[in-house]
LUMROFI-458845 format. One record per residue (C-alpha): y, x, z; residue in one letter; residue number from 1. Coordinates in steps of 0.2 Angstrom, whole numbers, plus 5000, padded with zeros to 4 digits. Each point is the difference from the previous one (the first is absolute). Layout:
BEGIN
+-------+------+------+----+-----+
: north : east :   up : aa :   i :
+-------+------+------+----+-----+
:     Y :    X :    Z :  A : NUM :
...
+-------+------+------+----+-----+
//
This chain:
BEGIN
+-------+------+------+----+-----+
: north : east :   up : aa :   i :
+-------+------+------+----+-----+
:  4888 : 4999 : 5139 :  X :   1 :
:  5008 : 4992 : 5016 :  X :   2 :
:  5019 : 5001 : 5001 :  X :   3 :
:  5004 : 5011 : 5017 :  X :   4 :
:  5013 : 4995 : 5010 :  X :   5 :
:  5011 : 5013 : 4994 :  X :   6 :
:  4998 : 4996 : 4982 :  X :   7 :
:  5004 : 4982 : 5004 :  X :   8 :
:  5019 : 5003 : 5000 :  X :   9 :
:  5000 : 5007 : 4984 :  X :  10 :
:  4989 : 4989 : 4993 :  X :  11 :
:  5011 : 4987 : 5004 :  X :  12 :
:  5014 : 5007 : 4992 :  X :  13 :
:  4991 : 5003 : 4985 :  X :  14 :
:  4995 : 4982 : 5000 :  X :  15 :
:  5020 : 4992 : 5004 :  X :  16 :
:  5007 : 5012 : 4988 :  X :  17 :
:  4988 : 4996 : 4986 :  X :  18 :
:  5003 : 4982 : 5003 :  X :  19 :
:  5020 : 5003 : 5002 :  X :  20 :
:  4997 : 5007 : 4984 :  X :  21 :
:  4993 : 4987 : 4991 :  X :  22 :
:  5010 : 4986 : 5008 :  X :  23 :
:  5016 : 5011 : 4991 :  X :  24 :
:  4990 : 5002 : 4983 :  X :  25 :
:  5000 : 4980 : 4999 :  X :  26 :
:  5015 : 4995 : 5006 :  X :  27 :
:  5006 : 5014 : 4988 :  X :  28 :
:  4989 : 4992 : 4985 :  X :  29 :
:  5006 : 4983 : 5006 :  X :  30 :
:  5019 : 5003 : 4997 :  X :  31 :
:  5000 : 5016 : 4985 :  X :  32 :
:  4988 : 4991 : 4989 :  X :  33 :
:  5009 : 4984 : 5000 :  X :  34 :
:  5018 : 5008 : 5000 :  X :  35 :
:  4996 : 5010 : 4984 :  X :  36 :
:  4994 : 4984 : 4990 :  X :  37 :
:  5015 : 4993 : 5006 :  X :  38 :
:  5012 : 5010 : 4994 :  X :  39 :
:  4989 : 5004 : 4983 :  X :  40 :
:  5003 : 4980 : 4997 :  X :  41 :
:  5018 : 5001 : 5005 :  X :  42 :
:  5002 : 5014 : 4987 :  X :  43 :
:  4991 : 4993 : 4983 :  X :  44 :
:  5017 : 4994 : 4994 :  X :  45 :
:  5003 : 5019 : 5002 :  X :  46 :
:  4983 : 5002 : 4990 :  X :  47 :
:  5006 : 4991 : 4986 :  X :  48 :
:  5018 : 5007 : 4998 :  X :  49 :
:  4997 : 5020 : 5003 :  X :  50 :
:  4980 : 5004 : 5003 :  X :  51 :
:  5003 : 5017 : 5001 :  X :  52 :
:  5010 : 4997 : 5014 :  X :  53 :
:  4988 : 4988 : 5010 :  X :  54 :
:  4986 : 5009 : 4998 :  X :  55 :
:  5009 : 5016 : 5009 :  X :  56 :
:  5005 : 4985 : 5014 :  X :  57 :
:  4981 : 4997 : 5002 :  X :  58 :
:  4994 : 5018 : 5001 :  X :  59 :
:  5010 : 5004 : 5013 :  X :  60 :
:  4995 : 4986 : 5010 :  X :  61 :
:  4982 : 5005 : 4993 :  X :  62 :
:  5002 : 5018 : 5007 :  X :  63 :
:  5006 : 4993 : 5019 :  X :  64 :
:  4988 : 4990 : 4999 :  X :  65 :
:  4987 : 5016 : 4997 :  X :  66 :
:  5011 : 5010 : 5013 :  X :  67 :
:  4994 : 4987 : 5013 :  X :  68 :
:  4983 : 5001 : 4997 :  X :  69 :
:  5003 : 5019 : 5000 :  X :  70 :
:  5008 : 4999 : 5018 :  X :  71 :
:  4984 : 4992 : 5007 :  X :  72 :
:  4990 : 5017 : 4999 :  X :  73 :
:  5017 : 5009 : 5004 :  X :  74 :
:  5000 : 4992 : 5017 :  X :  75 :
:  4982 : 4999 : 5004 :  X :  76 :
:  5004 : 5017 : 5006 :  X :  77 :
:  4987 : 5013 : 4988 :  X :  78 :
:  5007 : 5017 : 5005 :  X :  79 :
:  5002 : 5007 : 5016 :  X :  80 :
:  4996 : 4996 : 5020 :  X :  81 :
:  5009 : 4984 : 5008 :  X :  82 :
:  5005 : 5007 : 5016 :  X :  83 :
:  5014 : 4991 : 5011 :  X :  84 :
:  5015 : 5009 : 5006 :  X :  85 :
:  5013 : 4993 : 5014 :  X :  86 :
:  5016 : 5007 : 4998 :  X :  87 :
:  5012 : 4995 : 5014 :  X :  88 :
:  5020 : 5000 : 4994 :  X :  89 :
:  5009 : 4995 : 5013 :  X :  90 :
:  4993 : 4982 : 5006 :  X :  91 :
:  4993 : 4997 : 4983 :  X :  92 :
:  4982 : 5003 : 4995 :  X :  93 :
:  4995 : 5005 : 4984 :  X :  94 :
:  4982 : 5000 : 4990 :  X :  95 :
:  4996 : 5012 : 4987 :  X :  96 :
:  4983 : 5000 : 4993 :  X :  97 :
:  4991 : 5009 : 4985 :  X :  98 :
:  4983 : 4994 : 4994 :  X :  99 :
:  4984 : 4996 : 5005 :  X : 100 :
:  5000 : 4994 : 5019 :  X : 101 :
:  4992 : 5010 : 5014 :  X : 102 :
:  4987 : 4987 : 5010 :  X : 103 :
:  5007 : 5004 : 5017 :  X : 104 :
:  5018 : 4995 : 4994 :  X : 105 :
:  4995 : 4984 : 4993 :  X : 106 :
:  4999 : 4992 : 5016 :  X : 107 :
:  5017 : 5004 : 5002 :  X : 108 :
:  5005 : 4995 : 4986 :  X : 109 :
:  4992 : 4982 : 5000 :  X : 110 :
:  5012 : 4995 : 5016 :  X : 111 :
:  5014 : 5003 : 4988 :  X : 112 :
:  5009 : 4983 : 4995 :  X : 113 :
:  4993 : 4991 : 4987 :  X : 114 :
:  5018 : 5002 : 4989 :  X : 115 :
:  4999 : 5019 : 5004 :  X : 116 :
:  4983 : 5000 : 4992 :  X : 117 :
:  5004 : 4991 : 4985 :  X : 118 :
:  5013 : 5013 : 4997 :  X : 119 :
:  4989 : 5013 : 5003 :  X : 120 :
:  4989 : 4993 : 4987 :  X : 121 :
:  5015 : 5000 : 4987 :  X : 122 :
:  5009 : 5014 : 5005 :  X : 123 :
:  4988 : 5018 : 5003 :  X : 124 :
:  5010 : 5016 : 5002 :  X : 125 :
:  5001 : 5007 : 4982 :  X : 126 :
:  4996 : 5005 : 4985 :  X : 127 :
:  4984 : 5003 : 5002 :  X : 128 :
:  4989 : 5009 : 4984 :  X : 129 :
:  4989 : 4987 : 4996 :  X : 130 :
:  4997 : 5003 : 4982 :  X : 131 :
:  4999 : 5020 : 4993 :  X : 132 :
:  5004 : 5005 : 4983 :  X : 133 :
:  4995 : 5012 : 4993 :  X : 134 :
:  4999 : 5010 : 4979 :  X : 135 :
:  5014 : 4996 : 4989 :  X : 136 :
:  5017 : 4992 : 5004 :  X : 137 :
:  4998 : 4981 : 4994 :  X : 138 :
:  5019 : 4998 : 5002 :  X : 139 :
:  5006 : 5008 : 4986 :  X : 140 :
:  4993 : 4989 : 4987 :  X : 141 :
:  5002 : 4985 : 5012 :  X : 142 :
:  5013 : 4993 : 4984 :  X : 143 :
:  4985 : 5001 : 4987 :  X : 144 :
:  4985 : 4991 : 4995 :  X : 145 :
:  4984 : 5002 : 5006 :  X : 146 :
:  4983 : 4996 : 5006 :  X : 147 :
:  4992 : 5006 : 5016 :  X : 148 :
:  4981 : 5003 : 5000 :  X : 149 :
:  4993 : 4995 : 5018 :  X : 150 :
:  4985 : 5004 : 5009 :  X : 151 :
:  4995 : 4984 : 5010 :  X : 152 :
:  4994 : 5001 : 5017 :  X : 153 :
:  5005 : 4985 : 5009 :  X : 154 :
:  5011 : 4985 : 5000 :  X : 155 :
:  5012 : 5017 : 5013 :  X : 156 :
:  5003 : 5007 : 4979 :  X : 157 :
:  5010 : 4984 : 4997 :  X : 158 :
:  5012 : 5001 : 5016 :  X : 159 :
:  4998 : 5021 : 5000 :  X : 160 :
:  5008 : 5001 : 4981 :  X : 161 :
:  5014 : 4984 : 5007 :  X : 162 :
:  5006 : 5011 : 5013 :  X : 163 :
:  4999 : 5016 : 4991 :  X : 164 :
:  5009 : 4993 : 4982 :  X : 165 :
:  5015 : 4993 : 5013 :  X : 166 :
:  5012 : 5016 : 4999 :  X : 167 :
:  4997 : 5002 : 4980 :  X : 168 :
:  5016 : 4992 : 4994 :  X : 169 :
:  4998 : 4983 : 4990 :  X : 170 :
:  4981 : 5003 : 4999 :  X : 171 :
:  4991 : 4987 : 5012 :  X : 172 :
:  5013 : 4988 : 4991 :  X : 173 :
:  4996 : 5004 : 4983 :  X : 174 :
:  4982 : 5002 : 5003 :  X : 175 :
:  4986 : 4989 : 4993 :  X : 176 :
:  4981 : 5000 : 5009 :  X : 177 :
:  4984 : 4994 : 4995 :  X : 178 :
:  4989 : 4996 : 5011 :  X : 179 :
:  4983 : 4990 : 5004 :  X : 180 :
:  5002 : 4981 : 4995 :  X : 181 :
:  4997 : 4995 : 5019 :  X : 182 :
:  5016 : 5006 : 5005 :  X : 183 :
:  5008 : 4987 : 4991 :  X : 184 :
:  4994 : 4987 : 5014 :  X : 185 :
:  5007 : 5011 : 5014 :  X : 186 :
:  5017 : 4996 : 5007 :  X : 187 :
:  5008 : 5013 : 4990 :  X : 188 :
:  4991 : 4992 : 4985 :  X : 189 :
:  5016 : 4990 : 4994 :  X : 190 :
:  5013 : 5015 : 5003 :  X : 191 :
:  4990 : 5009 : 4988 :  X : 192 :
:  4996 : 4985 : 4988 :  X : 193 :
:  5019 : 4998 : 4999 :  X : 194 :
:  5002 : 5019 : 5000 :  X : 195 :
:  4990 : 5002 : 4984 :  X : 196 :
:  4988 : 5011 : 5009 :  X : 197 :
:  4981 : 4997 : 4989 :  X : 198 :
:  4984 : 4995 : 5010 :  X : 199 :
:  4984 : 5005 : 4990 :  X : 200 :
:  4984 : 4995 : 5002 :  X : 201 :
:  4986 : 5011 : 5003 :  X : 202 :
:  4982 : 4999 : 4992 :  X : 203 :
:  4993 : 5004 : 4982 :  X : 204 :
:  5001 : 4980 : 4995 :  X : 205 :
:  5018 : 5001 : 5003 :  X : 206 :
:  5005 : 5017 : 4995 :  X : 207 :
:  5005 : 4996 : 4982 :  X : 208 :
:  5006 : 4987 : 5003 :  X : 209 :
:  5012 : 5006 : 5015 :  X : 210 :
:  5006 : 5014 : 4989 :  X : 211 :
:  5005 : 4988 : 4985 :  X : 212 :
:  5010 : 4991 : 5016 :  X : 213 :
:  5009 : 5018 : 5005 :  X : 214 :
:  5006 : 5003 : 4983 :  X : 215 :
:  5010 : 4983 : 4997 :  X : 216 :
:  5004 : 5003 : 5019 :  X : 217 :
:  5007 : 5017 : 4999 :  X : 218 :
:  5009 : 4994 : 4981 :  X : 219 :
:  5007 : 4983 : 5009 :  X : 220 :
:  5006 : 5008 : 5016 :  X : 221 :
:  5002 : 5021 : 5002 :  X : 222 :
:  5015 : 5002 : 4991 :  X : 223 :
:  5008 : 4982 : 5000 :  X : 224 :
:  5001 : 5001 : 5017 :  X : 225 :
:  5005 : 5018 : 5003 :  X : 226 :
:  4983 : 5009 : 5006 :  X : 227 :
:  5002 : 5018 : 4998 :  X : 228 :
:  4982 : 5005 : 5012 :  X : 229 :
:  4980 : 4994 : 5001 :  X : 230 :
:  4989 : 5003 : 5012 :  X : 231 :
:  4982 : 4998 : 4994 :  X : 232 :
:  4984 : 5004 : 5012 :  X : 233 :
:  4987 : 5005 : 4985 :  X : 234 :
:  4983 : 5003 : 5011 :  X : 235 :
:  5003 : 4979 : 5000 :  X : 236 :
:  4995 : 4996 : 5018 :  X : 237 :
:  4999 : 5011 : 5018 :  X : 238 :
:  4992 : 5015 : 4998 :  X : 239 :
:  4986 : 4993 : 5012 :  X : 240 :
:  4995 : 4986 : 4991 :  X : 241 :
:  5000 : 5009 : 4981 :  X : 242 :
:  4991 : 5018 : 5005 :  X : 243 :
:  4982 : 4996 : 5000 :  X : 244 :
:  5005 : 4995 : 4982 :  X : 245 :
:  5010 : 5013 : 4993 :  X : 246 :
:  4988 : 5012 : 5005 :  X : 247 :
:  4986 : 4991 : 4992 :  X : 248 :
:  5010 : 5001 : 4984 :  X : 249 :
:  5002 : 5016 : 5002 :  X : 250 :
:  4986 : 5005 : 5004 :  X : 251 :
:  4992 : 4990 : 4984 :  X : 252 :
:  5011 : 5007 : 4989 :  X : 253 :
:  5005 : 5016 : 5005 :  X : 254 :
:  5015 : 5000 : 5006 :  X : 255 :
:  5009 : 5007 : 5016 :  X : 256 :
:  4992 : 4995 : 5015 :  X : 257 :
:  5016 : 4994 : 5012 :  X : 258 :
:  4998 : 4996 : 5019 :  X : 259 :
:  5020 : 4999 : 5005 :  X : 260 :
:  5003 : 4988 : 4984 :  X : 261 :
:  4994 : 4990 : 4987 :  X : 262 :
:  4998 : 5004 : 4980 :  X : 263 :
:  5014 : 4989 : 4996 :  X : 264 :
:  5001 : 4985 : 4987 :  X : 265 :
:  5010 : 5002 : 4986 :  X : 266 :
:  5005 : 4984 : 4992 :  X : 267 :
:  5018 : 4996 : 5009 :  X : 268 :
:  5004 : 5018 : 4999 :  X : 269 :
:  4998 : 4998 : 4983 :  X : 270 :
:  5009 : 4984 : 4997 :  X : 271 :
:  5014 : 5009 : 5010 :  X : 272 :
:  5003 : 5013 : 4989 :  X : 273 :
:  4997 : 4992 : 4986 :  X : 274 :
:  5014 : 4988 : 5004 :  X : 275 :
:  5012 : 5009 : 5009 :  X : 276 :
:  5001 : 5018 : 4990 :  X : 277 :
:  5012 : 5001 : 4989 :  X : 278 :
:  4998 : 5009 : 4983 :  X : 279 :
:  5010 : 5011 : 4989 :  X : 280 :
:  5002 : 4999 : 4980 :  X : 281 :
:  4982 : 5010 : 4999 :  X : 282 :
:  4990 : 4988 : 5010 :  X : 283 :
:  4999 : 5014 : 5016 :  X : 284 :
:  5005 : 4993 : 5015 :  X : 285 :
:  5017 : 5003 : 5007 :  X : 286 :
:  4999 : 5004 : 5019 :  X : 287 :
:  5005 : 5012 : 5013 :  X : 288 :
:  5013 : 5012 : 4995 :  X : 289 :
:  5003 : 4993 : 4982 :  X : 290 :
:  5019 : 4993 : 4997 :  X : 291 :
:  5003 : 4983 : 4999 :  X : 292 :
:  5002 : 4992 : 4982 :  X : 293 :
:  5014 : 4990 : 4997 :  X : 294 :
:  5001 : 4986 : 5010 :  X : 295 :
:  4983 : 4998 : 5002 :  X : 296 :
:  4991 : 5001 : 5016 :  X : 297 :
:  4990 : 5016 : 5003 :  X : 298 :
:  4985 : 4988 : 5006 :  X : 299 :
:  4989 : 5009 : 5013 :  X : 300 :
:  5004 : 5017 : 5002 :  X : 301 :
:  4987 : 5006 : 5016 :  X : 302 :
:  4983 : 4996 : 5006 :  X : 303 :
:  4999 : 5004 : 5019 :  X : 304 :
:  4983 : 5004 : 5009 :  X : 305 :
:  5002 : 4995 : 5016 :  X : 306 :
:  4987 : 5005 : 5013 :  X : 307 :
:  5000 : 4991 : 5016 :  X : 308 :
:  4989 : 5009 : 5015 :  X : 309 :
:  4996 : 4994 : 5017 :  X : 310 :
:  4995 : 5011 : 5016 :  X : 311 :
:  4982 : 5003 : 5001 :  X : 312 :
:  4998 : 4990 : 4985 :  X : 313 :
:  5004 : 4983 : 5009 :  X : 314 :
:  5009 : 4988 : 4991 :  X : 315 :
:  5013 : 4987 : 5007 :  X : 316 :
:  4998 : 4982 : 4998 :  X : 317 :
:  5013 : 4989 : 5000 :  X : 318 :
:  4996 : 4992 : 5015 :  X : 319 :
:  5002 : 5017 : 5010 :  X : 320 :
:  5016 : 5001 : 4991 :  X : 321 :
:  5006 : 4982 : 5007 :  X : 322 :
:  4992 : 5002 : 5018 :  X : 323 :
:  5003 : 5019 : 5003 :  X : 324 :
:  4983 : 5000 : 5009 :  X : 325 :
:  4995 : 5017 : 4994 :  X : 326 :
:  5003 : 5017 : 5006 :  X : 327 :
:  5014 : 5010 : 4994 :  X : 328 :
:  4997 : 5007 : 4981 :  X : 329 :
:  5012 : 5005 : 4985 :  X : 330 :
:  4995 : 4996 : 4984 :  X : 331 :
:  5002 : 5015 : 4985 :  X : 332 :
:  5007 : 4995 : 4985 :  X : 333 :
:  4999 : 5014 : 4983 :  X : 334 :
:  5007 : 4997 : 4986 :  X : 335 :
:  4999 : 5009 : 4981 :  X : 336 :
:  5010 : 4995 : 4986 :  X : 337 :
:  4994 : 5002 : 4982 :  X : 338 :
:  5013 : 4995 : 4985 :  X : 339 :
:  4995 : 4987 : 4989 :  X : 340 :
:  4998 : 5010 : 4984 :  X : 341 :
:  4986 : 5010 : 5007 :  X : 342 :
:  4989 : 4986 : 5006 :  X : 343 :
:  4988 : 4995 : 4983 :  X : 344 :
:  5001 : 4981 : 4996 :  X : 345 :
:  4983 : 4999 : 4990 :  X : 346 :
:  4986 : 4993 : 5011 :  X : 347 :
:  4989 : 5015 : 5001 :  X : 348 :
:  5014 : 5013 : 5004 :  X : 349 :
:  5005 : 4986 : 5010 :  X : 350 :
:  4986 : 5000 : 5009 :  X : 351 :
:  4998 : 5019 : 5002 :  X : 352 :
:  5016 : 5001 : 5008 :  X : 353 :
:  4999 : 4988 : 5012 :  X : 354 :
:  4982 : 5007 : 5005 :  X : 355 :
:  5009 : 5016 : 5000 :  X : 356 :
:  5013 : 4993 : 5012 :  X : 357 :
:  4989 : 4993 : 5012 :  X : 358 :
:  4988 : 5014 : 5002 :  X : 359 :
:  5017 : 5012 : 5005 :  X : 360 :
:  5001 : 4984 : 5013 :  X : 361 :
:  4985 : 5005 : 5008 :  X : 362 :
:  5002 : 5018 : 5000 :  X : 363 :
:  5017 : 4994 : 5008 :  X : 364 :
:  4990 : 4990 : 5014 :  X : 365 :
:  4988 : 5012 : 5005 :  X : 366 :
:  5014 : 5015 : 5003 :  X : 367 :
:  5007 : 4987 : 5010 :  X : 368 :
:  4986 : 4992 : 5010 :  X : 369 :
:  4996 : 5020 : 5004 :  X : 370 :
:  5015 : 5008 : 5002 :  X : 371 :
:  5012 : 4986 : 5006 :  X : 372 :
:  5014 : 5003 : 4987 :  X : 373 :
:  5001 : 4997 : 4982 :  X : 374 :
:  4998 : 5019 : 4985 :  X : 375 :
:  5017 : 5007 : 4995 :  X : 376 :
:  5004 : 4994 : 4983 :  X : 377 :
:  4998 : 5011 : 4986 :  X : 378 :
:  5012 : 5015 : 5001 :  X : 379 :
:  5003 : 4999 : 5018 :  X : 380 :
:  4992 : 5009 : 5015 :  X : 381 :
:  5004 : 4986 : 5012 :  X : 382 :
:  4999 : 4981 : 5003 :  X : 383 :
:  5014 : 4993 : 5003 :  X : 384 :
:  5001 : 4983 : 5008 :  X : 385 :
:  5013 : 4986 : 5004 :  X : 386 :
:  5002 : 4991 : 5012 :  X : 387 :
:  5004 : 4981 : 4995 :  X : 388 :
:  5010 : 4991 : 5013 :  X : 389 :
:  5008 : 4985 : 4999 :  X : 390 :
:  5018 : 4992 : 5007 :  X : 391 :
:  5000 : 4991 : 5016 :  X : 392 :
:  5016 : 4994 : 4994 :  X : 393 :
:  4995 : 4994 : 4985 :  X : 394 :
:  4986 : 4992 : 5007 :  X : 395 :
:  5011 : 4992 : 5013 :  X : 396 :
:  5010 : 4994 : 4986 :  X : 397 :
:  4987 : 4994 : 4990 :  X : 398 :
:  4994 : 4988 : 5011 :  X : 399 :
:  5014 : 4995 : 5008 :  X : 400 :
:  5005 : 4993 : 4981 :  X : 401 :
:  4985 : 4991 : 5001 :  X : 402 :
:  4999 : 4992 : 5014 :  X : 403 :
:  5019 : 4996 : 4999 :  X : 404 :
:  4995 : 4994 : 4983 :  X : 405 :
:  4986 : 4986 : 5006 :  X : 406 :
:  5010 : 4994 : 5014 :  X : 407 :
:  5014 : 4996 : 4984 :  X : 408 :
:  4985 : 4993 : 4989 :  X : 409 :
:  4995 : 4989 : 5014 :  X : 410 :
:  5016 : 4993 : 5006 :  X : 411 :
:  5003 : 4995 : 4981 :  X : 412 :
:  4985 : 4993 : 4997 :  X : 413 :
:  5001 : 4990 : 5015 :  X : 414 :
:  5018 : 4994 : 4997 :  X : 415 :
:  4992 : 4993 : 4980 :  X : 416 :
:  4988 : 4994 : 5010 :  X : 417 :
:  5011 : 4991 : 5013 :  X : 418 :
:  5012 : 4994 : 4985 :  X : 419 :
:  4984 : 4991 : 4990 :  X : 420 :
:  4992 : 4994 : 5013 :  X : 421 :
+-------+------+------+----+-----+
//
C-alpha cells in the first residue's frame, strides 16, 4: 500500500524513534553488560570470604540489569494516545506528552532539536500501565520459594514477566530462569551464565539427558547461591511453533484439545519439585502453610500459574519491545497460587495436574480473548486488576549507575593499559 503524504510524517517518526531506540539498547548493552562483569571479578575475593553476601551483591545488579530491559517496553509508549501539549509559563515553553503520537503532530515534532528528542525518548510523561495484573496478590509470598508455571507466547513473555517481577521485593534478584539453550549466545548470555540461570535444550535426543543437567544444576547452584524463585515455560517452545503438535497428541490420545496453549511437558517440572520440596518426618511434602522445622529450610513452598494474554491474541516480540514500532497495547498478566503440599509429585498425578492446569489456561484465554478481561477468582463476584507501573526515578537511577559505572571501568582499564604498555 503506498505511503500518502500525510502518513509520511508519522512514518518517519516511527522510523527515527525505532532506530533512536535501538541505538540506546546498544549503547546500553555496550556499557551494563561489561560493567556487571566488571564488578563480578572485582568481588570474587568477596565470593571466597562471605558467598552469601556476594551473591546478594550480584542479584541486585542482576535485577537492574532486568529493570533495564523492563524500561524498554515501558517507554515504547503501550498505553494511551501521544498527543503534544504547549504550555506557555511565562517565556518558557513546556512539552507534555502521553502515548502513542498523533500523525499530524509528528511533523511538529521532528523540527524539535535532536537533544530534545533524545529526551523525549528517555523521558515519556508517566507511569503508564503497561503490564496488568490480575488473580491473586503475588506479593505476599514474594519472601518464599517457588516455581512459576508460564504459558509462552513470544520471546514479549520473557521481557513481560522482567518488568512485571520488578516491584516484588528481592524476587528478580533471587530468581533463577530456564530457558532455550540459544539464549546463551545472545548478549545477555554471559549475565545469566554467571547468574546461574539454566539453558536447556529442546528436542527428544536431548530431553534426558538436559534433565540429568537441571538436577546437578539446580543441587550445585539454587540454594548455594540464594535462589528463592523459577520461572519455567512448560509447553517447551512458542505457542505457534508447538500447537499443531500438541493437538495431534491430543487428539491421538485423547486428551484435551487446546488452541490458546500447549499440553505442557512435564520432565523439569518434575525435576523441580523433586529437588526443591522439602519433606517432613512422614515423607509428605512440607509446603505452603506448614511451619518451618528447626533450622531447616522450608524448601519450595508455592507453585504459581502465571497466564500471560495479549490483545486480540497478538503476542509481543522482542523486537517490538526494543523498537516500539507497534501500536499501543497492555499486556494481562494472571496469576494463581497453589501451595506445594497440594501438587502430587508422582509422574502421573503429575501429569494430571499439570494437564489440569493448563486446560484452566485456556478456559482463562478464551474469556479473555471475548470479553477483554480476565473471570473473578473463585469466591469473588468481580475481577480485580492491577495496574503495574514502574519508577521513573528508579529507572533514571538505574542507568545513571550504569553509565557512570562504564565510564569508571573504562578510564581504569585504559590507565592499566597506559601503565603496561
Amino acid at each position: 500500500m503506498a505511503v500518502t503524504l500525510e502518513e509520511a510524517p508519522w512514518l518517519g517518526w516511527i522510523l527515527v524513534k525505532a532506530l533512536m531506540r535501538f541505538a540506546f539498547m546498544v549503547a546500553n548493552n555496550l556499557v551494563a553488560i561489561p560493567s556487571y562483569i566488571c564488578y563480578v571479578i572485582m568481588l570474587q575475593p568477596l565470593r571466597v570470604l562471605d558467598s552469601k553476601r556476594f551473591w546478594y551483591i550480584e542479584g541486585i545488579m542482576y535485577k537492574w540489569l532486568l529493570g533495564m530491559v523492563a524500561s524498554w517496553g515501558w517507554y515504547a509508549g503501550y498505553t494511551d494516545f501521544i498527543h503534544i501539549h504547549k504550555k506557555r509559563t511565562d517565556s518558557t515553553q513546556f512539552l507534555w506528552i502521553r502515548q502513542p503520537l498523533a500523525r499530524s503532530e509528528c511533523s511538529e515534532l521532528l523540527q524539535l532539536k535532536p537533544f530534545l528528542l533524545a529526551m523525549l525518548f528517555v523521558i515519556l510523561q508517566g507511569p503508564k500501565p503497561l503490564v496488568m495484573e490480575w488473580g491473586e496478590d503475588i506479593k505476599a509470598i514474594s519472601k518464599d520459594e517457588a516455581v512459576m508455571l508460564v504459558n509462552h507466547q513470544a520471546t514479549g513473555d520473557v521481557c513481560t514477566l522482567m518488568m512485571c517481577l520488578q516491584d516484588k521485593g528481592l524476587v528478580v534478584a533471587q530468581i533463577m530462569w530456564l530457558m532455550d539453550h540459544i539464549f546463551k549466545y545472545t548478549n545477555f548470555g554471559i549475565v545469566s551464565l554467571i547468574h546461574g540461570d539454566f539453558f536447556i535444550r529442546q528436542g527428544k535426543s536431548h530431553r534426558d539427558q538436559q534433565l540429568v543437567f537441571l538436577k546437578k544444576h539446580l543441587e550445585n547452584n539454587y540454594r548455594s547461591r540464594g535462589r528463592k524463585w523459577i520461572v519455567l515455560f512448560p509447553e517447551g517452545g512458542f505457542l505457534r511453533k508447538r500447537r499443531e503438535t500438541s493437538q495431534t497428541f491430543a487428539k491421538k490420545n485423547n486428551l484435551p484439545f487446546l488452541t490458546h496453549v500447549t499440553l505442557p511437558r512435564i520432565g523439569a517440572t518434575k525435576i523441580i519439585l523433586s529437588a526443591l520440596v522439602a519433606r517432613q518426618e512422614n515423607g509428605s511434602p512440607a509446603g505452603g502453610d506448614t511451619k518451618e522445622l528447626d533450622s531447616k529450610s522450608k524448601g519450595l513452598q508455592w507453585v504459581i500459574d502465571t497466564t500471560i494474554a495479549y490483545p486480540k491474541a497478538e503476542p509481543m516480540d522482542i523486537q517490538t519491545w526494543i523498537l516500539g514500532y507497534r501500536k499501543p497495547t497492555v499486556t494481562h498478566v494472571h496469576y494463581r497460587v497453589f501451595p506445594v503440599k497440594d501438587v502430587p509429585l508422582e509422574t502421573d498425578d503429575l501429569t494430571d495436574w499439570l494437564y489440569q492446569r493448563f486446560t484452566e489456561k485456556e478456559d482463562l484465554l478464551s474469556h479473555f480473548y471475548e470479553t477483554g478481561a480476565f473471570p473473578p477468582l473463585k469466591g469473588h463476584k468481580e475481577a480485580v486488576s492491577r495496574e503495574m507501573t514502574l519508577s521513573n526515578m528508579w529507572i533514571f537511577l538505574i542507568h545513571s549507575v550504569t553509565f557512570l559505572s562504564g565510564y569508571m571501568w573504562y578510564n581504569i582499564i585504559q590507565y592499566f593499559y597506559h601503565c603496561l604498555f
